[in-house]
N, C-alpha and C positions, 0 to 999 in steps of 0.2 A: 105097981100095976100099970102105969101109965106108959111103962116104957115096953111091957109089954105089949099091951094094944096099940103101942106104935110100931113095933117089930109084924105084929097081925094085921096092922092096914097095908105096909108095906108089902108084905106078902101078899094080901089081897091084890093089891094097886097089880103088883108084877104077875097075879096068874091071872087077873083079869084081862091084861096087856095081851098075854099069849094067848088069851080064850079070841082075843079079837083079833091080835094080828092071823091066827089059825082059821079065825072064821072068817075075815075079808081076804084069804089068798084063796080060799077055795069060792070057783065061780059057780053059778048058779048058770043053768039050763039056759036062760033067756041074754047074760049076760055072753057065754061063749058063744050064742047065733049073735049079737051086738058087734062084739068083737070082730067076728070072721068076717061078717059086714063090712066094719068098717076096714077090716083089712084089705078086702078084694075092693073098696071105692080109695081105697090109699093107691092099693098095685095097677087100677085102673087111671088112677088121677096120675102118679108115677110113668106110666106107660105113655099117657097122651103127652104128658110135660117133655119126656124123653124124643119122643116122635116131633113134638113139636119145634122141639130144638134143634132135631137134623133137618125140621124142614126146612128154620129160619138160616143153621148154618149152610144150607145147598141157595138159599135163598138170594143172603150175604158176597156166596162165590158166586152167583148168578151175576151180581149187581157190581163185583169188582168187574167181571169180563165183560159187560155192558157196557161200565165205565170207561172201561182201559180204551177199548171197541170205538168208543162215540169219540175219546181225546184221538186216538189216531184218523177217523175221519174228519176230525176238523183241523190238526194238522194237515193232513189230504188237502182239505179244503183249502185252508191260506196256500198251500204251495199253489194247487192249480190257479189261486185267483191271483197271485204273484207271476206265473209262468204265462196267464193267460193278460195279463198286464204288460208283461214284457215283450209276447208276440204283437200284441194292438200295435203298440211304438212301431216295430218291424214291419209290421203290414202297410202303417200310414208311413214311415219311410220308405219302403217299398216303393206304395202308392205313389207316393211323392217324383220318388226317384221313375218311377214309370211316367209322369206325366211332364219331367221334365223333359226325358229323352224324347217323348213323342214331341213335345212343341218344337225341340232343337231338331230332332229329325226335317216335322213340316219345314223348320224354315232352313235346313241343309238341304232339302230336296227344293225348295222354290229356288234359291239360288244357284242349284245344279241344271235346274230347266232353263231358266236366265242364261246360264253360262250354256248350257247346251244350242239356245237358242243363236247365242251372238256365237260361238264354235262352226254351229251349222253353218249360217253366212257366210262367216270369214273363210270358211273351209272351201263353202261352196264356191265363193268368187275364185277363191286362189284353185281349185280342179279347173274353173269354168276357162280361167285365163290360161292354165296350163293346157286345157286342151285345144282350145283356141290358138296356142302359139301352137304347139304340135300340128294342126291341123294347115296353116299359113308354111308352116317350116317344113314342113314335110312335101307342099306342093311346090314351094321355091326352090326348097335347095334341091341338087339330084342325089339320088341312091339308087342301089341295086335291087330296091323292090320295087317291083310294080307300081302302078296307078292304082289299080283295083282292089292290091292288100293295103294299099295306103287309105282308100275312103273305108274298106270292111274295119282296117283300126280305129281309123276316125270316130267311123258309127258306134262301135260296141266301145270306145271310150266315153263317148255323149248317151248310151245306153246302162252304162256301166254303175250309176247313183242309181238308178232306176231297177235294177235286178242284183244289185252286190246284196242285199236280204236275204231275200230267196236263195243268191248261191253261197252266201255263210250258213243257210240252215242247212243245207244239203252238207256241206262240208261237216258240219257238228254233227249231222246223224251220223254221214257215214263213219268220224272217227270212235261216234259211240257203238257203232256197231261190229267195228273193228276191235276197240275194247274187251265188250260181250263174247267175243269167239275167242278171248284169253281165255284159258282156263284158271275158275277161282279157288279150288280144290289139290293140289297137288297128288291126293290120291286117288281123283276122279282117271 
């Protein structure tokens, strides 16, 4: 008998298994609203997880092209303060080179006024003597002109420092004017 009521527990033990597995697979009313609950806080938790993942990956590529963005500005940057380094140099040689030429100019033009000054003299002695001897030489010796063309030469020789200005500019307009009525067009 013993091995009977052990074959009868066992049987118990195995329908009682099935009475329960059968009973805990079917849901009860309150447990399938549970459920669906927490389904729709899963597919809602799911959904924002998903959303929030394309924000961070749009976020991510936001932050690469930022990135990339600010490194080539500041390459940008070093070149221009490189370039703008290199101009400074050139400016202040430049400068340099300008303020050489000006001082060498001042003192090429004091020197040219010096030298203009002792040219003038020397120039002027030697017309004054020149005209002076013409003037003696021309009443001494004889020629076939005149008395009267010989002092009118005289005169506008002794007048001639004194008006040679005035008849170079006349001379320089007129050749500039002569110029002007070239024509500068060929198909004019």
């Amino acid at each position: 008998m013993g091995q009977f009521d052990m074959n009868q527990q066992k049987k118990n033990v195995n329908l009682k298994q099935q009475n329960y597995v059968t009973f805990s697979s079917e849901k009860s009313p309150q447990e399938k609203k549970i459920e669906q609950e927490a389904e729709e806080i899963a597919n809602e938790t799911r959904k924002k997880f998903n959303e929030d993942a394309a924000n961070i990956q749009t976020q991510i590529q936001t932050y690469k092209g930022i990135f990339l963005n600010y490194e080539n500005v500041v390459d940008l940057y070093e070149k221009y303060k490189r370039e703008n380094s290199e101009l400074f140099i050139e400016l202040k040689d430049e400068t340099n080179d300008i303020l050489t030429n000006e001082r060498k100019t001042y003192y090429e033009d004091q020197q040219i006024d010096s030298l203009k000054f002792y040219y003038y003299y020397f120039l002027m002695t030697v017309y004054v003597i020149c005209v002076i001897s013409f003037g003696i030489f021309s009443l001494i010796y004889p020629s076939q002109i005149t008395t009267t063309a010989k002092i009118v030469m005289f005169l506008i020789l002794i007048a001639l420092p004194f008006i040679s200005t005035f008849i170079l500019g006349i001379i320089i307009y007129l050749i500039y004017e002569l110029y002007n009525l070239l024509p500068k067009n060929a198909y004019r």
